[in-house]
C-alpha positions as CSV (number, residue, x, y, z in Angstrom):
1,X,-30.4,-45.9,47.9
2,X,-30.9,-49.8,46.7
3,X,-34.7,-50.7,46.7
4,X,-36.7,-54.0,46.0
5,X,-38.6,-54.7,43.2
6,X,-41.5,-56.2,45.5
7,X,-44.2,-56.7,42.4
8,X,-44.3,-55.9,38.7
9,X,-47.6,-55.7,36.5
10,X,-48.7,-54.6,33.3
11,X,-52.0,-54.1,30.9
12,X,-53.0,-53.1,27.3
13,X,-54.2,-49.8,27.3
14,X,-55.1,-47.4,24.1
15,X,-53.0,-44.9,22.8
16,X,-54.2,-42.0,21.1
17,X,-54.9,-43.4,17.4
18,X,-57.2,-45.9,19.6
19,X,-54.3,-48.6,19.2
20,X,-53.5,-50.9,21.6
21,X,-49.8,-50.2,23.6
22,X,-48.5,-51.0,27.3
23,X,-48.8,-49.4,30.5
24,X,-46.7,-50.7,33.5
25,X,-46.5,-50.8,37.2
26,X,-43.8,-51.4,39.2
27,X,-43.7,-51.4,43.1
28,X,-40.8,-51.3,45.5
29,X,-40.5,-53.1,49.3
30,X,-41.0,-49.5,50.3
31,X,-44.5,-49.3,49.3
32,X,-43.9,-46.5,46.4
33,X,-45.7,-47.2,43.2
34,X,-44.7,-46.3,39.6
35,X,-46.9,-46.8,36.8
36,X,-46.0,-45.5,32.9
37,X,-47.5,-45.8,29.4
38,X,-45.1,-46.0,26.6
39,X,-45.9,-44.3,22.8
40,X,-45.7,-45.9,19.6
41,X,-44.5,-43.7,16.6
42,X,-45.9,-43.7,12.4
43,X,-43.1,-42.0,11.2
44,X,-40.3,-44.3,12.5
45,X,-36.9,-44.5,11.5
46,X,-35.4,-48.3,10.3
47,X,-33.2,-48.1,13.4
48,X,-35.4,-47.9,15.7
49,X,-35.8,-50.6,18.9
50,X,-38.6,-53.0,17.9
51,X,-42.0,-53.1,19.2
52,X,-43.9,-56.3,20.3
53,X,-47.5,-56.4,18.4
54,X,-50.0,-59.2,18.1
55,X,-49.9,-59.4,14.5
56,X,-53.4,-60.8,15.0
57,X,-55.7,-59.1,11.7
58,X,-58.8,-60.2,13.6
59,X,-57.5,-57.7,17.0
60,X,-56.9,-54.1,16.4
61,X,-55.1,-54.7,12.8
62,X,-52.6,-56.9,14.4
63,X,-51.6,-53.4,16.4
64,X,-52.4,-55.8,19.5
65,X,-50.3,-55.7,22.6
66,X,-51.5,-58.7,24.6
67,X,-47.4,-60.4,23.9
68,X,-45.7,-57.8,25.0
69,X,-48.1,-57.9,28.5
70,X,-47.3,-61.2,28.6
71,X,-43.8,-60.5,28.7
72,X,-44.3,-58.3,31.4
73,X,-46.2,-60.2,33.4
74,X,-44.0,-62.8,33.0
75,X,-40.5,-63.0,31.8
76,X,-39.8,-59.6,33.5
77,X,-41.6,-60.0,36.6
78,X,-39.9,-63.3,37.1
79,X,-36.6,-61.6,36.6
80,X,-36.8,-58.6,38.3
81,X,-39.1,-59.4,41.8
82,X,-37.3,-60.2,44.6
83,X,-34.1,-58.1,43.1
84,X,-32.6,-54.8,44.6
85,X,-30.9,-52.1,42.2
86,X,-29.1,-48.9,43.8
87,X,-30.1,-47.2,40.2
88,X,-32.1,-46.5,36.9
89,X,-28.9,-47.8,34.9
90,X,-28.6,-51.2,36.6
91,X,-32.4,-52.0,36.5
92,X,-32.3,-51.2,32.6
93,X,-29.0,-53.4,32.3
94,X,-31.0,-56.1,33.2
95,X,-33.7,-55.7,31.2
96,X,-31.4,-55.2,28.1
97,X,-29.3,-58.8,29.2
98,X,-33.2,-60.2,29.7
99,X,-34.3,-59.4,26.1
100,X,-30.9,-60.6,24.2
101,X,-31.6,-59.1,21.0
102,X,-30.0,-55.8,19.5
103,X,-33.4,-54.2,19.2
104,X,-35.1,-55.6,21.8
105,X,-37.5,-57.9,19.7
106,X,-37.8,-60.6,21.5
107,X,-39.7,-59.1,24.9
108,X,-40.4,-56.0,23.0
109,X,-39.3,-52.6,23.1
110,X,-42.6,-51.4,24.5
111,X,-42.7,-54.0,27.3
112,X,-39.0,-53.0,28.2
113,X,-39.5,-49.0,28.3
114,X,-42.8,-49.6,30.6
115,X,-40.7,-51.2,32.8
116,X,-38.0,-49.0,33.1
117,X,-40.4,-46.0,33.2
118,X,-42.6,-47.0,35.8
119,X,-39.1,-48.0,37.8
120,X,-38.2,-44.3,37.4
121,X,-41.5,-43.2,38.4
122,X,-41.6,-45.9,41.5
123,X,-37.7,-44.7,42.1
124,X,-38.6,-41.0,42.1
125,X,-41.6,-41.3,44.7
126,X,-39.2,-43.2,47.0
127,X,-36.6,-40.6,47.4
128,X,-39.5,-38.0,47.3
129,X,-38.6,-35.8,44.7
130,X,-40.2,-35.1,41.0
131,X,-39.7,-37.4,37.9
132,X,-37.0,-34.4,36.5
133,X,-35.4,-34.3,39.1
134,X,-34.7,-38.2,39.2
135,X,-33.8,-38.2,35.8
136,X,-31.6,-34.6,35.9
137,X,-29.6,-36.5,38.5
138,X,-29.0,-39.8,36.0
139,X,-26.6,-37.1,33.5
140,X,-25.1,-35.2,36.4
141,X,-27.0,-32.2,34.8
142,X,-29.1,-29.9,37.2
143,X,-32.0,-28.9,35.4
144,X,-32.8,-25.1,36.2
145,X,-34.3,-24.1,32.8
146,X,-37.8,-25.6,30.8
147,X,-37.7,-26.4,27.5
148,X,-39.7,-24.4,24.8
149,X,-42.4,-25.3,23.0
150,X,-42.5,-26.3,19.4
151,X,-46.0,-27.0,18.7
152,X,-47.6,-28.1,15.8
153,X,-49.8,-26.2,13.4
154,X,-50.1,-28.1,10.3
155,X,-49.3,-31.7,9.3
156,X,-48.9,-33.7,6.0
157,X,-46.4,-36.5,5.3
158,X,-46.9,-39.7,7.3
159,X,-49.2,-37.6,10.1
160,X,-51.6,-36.5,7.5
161,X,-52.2,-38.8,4.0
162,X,-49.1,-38.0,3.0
163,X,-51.5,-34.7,0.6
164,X,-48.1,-32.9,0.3
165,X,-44.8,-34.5,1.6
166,X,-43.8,-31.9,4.1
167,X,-44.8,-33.8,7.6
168,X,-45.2,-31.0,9.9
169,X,-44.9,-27.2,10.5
170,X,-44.8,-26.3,14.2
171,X,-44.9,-22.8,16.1
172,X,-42.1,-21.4,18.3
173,X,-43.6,-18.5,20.7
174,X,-41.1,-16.1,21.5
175,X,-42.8,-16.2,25.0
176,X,-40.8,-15.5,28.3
177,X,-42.9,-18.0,30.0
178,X,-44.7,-21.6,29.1
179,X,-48.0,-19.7,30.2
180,X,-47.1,-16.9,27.5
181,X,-45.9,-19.2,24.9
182,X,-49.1,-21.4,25.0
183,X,-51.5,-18.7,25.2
184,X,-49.4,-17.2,21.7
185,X,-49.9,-20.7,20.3
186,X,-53.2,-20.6,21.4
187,X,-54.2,-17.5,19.5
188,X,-52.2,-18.6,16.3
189,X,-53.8,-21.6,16.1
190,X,-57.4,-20.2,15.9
191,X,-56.6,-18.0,13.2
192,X,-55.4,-21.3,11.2
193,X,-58.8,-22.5,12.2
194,X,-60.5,-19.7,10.9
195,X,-58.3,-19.6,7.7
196,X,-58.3,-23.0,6.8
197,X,-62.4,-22.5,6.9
198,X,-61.8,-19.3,4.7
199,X,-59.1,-20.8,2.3
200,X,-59.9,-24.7,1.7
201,X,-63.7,-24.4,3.1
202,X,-63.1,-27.0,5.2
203,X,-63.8,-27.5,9.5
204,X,-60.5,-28.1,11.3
205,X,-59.5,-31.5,10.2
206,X,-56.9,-32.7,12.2
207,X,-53.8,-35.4,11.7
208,X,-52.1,-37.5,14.3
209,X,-50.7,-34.7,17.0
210,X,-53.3,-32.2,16.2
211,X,-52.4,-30.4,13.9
212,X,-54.4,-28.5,11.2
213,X,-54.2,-30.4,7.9
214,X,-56.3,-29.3,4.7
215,X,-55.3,-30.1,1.3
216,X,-52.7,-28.2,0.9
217,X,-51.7,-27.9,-2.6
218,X,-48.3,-27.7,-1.7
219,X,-45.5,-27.9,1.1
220,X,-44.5,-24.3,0.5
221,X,-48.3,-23.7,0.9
222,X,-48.2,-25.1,4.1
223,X,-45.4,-22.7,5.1
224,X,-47.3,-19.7,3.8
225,X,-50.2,-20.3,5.7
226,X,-48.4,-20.4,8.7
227,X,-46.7,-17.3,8.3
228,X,-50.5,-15.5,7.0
229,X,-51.8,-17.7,10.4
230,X,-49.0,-15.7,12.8
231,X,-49.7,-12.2,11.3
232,X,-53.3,-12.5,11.7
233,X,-53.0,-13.2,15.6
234,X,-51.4,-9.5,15.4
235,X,-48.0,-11.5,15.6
236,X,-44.6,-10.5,13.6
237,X,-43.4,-13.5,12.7
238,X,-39.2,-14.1,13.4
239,X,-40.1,-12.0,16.3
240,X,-42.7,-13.3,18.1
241,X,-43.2,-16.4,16.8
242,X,-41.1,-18.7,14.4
243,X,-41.1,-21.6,12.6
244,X,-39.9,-25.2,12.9
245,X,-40.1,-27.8,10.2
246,X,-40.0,-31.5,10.1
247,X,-39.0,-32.5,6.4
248,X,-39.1,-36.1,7.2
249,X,-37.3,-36.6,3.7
250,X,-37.2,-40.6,4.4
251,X,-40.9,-41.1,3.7
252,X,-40.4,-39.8,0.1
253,X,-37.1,-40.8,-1.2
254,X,-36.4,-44.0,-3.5
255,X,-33.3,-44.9,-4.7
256,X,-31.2,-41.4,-4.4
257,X,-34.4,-39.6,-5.7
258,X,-36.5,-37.0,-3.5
259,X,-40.1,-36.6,-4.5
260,X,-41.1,-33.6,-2.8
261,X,-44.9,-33.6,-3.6
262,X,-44.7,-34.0,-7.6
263,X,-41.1,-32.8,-7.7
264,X,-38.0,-35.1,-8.1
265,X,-35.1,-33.8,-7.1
266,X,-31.4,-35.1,-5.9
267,X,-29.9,-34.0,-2.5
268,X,-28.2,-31.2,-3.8
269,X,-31.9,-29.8,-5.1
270,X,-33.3,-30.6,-2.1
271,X,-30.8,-28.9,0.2
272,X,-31.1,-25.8,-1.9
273,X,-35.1,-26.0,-1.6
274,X,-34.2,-25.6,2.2
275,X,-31.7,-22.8,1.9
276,X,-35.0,-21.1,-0.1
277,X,-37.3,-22.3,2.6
278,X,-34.9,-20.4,5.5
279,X,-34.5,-17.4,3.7
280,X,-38.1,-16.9,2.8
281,X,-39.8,-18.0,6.1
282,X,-38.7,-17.5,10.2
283,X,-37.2,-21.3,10.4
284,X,-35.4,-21.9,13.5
285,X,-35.1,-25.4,12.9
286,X,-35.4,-28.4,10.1
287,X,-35.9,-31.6,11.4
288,X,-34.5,-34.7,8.5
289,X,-33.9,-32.8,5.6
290,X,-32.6,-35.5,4.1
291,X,-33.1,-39.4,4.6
292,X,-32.0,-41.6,7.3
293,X,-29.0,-42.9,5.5
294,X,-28.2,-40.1,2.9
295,X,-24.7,-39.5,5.4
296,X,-23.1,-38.6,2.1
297,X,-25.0,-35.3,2.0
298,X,-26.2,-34.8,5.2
299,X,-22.6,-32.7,6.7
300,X,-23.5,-30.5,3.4
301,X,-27.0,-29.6,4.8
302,X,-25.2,-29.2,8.1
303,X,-22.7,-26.8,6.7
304,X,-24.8,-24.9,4.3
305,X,-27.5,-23.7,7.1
306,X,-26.1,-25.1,10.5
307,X,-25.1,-21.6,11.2
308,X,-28.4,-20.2,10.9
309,X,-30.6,-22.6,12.2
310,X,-30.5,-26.2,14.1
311,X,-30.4,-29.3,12.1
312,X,-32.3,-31.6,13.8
313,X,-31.3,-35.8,13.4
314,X,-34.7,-37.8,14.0
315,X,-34.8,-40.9,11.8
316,X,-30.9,-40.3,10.8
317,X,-30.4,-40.8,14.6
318,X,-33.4,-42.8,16.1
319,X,-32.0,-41.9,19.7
320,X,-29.2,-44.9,18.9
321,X,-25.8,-43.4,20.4
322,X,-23.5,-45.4,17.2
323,X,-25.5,-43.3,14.9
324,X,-25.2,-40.0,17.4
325,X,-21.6,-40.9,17.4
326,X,-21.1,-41.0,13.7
327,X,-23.1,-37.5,12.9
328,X,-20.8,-36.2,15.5
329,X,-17.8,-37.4,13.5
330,X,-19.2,-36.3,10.5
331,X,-20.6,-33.0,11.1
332,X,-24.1,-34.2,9.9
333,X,-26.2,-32.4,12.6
334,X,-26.3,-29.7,15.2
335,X,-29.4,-31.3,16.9
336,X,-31.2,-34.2,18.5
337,X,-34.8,-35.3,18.5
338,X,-34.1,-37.2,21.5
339,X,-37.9,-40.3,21.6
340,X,-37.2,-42.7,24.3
341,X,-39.1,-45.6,22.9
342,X,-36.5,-45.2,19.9
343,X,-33.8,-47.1,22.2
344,X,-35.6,-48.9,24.7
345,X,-34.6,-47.8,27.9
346,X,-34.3,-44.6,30.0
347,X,-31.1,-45.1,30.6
348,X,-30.1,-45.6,27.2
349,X,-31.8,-42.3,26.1
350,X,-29.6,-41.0,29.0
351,X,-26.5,-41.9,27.1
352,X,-27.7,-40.3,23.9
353,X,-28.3,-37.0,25.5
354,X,-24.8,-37.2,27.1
355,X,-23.7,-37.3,23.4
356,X,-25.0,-34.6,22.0
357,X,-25.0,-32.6,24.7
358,X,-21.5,-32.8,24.8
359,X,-21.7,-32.0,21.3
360,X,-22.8,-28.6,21.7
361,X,-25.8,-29.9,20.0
362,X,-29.6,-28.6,20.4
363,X,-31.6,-31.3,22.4
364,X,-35.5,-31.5,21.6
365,X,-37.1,-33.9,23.5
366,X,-40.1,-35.7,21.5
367,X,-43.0,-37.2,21.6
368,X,-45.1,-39.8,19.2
369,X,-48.0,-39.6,17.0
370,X,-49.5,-42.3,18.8
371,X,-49.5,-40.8,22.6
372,X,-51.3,-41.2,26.0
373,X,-52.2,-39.2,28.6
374,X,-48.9,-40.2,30.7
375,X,-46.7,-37.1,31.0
376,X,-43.7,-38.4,31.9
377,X,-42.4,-36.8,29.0
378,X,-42.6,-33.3,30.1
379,X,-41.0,-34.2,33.3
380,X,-38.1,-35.9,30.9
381,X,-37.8,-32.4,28.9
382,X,-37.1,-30.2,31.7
383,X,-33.8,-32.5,32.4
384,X,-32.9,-33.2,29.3
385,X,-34.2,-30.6,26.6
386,X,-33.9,-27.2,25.1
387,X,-37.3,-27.9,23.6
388,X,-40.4,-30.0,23.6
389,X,-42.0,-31.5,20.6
390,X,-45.5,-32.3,22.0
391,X,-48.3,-31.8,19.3
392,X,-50.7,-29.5,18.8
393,X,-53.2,-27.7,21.5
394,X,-56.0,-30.1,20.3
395,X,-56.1,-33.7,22.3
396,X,-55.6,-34.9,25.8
397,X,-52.6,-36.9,25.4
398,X,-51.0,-33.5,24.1
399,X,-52.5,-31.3,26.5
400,X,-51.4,-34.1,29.6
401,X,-47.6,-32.9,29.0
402,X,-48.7,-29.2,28.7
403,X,-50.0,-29.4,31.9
404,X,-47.4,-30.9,33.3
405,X,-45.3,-28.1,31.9
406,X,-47.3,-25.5,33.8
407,X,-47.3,-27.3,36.9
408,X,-43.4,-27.4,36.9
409,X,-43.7,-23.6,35.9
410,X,-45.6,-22.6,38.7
411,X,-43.5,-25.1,41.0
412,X,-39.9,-23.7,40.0
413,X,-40.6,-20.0,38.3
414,X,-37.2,-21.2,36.0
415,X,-37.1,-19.5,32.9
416,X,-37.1,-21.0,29.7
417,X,-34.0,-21.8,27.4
418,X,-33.4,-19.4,24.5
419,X,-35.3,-19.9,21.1
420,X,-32.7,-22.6,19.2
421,X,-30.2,-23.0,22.3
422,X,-27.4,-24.9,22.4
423,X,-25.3,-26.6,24.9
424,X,-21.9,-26.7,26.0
425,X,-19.9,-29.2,27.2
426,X,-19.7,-27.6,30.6
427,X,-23.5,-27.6,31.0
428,X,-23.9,-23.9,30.6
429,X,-26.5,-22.5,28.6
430,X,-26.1,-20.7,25.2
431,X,-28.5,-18.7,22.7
């Protein structure tokens, strides 16, 4: 079903860290509207598609998005008005021809993803059936499963002043149901609450996504107080509840060195830290354990504890298919943190998941520190993922996706995919 682009519009709006970022609108000849905010990220991988900001210290710290509006309002507006596409893919082509650049600099990544979003959205409502369903039919993949929470607990690293290295440490209920898994979180998290009051004497002070994040005199600390945080919910954890990690080793590498809080180590230290780490503590999955470009050591992680538990590719992979395509080759991963405003496009977050789902791989559908209250996300998640990286139980803009997830709950009655599934080529779920 062609439609018309009959009007496109955008405007800065505030994300959740109070910084400026874009929200779009597009509307077809058939009257159906779409409108979608687009995320911005702190701990962001080098490969990443480029933002558009102001750069103007004066205006928000230069985080301004009045250029990328512009570009909206403008350049892509001019372009795209008046022009009929029969799908998702061909609207984003011509968005990606518009913009010219490799990583979408010139009009800017977040002007581009509104846009393509907010087509979805507009594209969806037209043939009358929900965002997941749109996008479950862009892969050929009929959703019928939700993806499970991973929710955060605790942050340090980038999300949190960097007091220990470890970024975050995020909850994976057991639960048969979203409504069961939240309500485990739910209890979990309170207990943190009441033991961070107890421990570090301090209220809950919370990072980027919500999560808990005292001073922590160490990463491992971190880990143990999640564990202590589980058992005094009346929880076992590895049974009802495990753990996922984000190492985001990047952020404290130079050179070939790791400093993991005060330590230096090499890769080879470091990957036997995480071997420790999965043998002491429920970890389902770590998320960069190494840097973004260590792919000299990264199949060694892979091999080492890829049996055991999903190794998850965030900044190694920024959602860039060439890098996708060379883990694969290399047996570097067994997982992707799939962010749509790492590539630019819907679309070309489409051909990433076809990647790794044809990979075998774990897909974990993510969002950023800096978030709205959009929820497209959620929608995107129950095509795409085996889990959902929201953020913590704390903040609108996380609870907005949440939501969303219950509402498609109570819609469908699927179940939800297996604690660290996996795909198979043929679409058929695995545990």
């Amino acid at each position: 079903m062609e439609a018309v682009v009959q009007q496109v519009d955008a405007r800065e709006i505030l994300d959740s860290r109070g910084r400026p970022t874009v929200e779009a609108a597009v509307v077809l000849n058939t009257g159906h509207k779409g409108v979608a905010s687009v995320p911005a990220g702190a701990s962001t991988g080098t490969a990443e598609a480029m933002e558009l900001r102001d750069g103007e210290p004066h205006r928000y710290g230069g985080w301004g998005c009045r250029k990328a509006v512009a570009n909206v309002r403008g350049t892509i507006a001019r372009a795209l008005v008046g022009r009929s596409f029969a799908h998702q893919k061909e609207l984003d082509a011509a968005l990606i021809e518009l913009d010219g650049t490799g990583r979408k600099e010139r009009l800017g990544a977040n002007a581009i993803l509104a846009v393509s979003l907010a087509f979805a959205r507009a594209s969806a409502a037209c043939r009358g059936i929900p965002l997941y369903e749109y996008a479950s039919d862009m892969v050929g993949f009929r959703a019928a499963r939700l993806p499970r929470p991973s929710v955060n607990l605790f942050s340090g690293g980038c999300h949190a002043g960097r007091q220990v290295s470890l970024q975050d440490v995020m909850l994976v209920p057991h639960a048969a149901t979203i409504d069961d898994c939240l309500a485990m979180v739910f209890s979990v998290y309170q207990e943190a609450v009441r033991w961070c009051r107890e421990r570090y004497g301090v209220r809950p002070l919370k990072a980027d996504e919500g999560g808990l994040a005292p001073d922590f005199p160490s990463s491992e600390a971190m880990l143990d107080d999640a564990v202590r945080s589980i058992e005094r919910a009346g929880l076992t954890p590895g049974r009802d509840m495990s753990l996922a990690v984000d190492i985001a080793a990047t952020h404290f590498v130079k050179d070939t060195t790791y400093i993991l809080d005060d330590e230096s180590c090499d890769a080879e230290k470091l990957i036997a830290r995480l071997e420790k780490w999965s043998e002491r503590f429920p970890l389902v999955s770590i998320e960069d354990g190494l840097a973004e470009n260590d792919w000299e050591h990264w199949p060694i992680l892979q091999q080492k504890l890829g049996a055991k538990l999903v190794i998850i590719g965030d900044d190694l992979l920024c959602t860039q298919p060439a890098r996708i395509e060379q883990a694969i080759r290399l047996g570097a991963a067994g997982g992707l943190l799939l962010k749509v405003n790492q590539i630019g496009t819907l679309s070309e977050a489409a051909s990433a998941w076809r990647l790794a789902h044809d990979a075998g791989w774990h897909v974990c559908v993510s969002a950023r520190s800096g978030e709205t209250e959009d929820h497209w996300l959620a929608d995107l998640a129950v095509a795409w993922g085996h889990s959902i990286k929201v953020g913590s139980l704390a903040q609108s803009d996380r609870l907005a996706k949440y939501n969303r997830l219950l509402e498609i709950e109570h819609q469908t009655g699927w179940p939800l995919w297996p604690v660290a599934a996996r795909s198979t080529i043929h679409g058929v779920e695995d545990s």
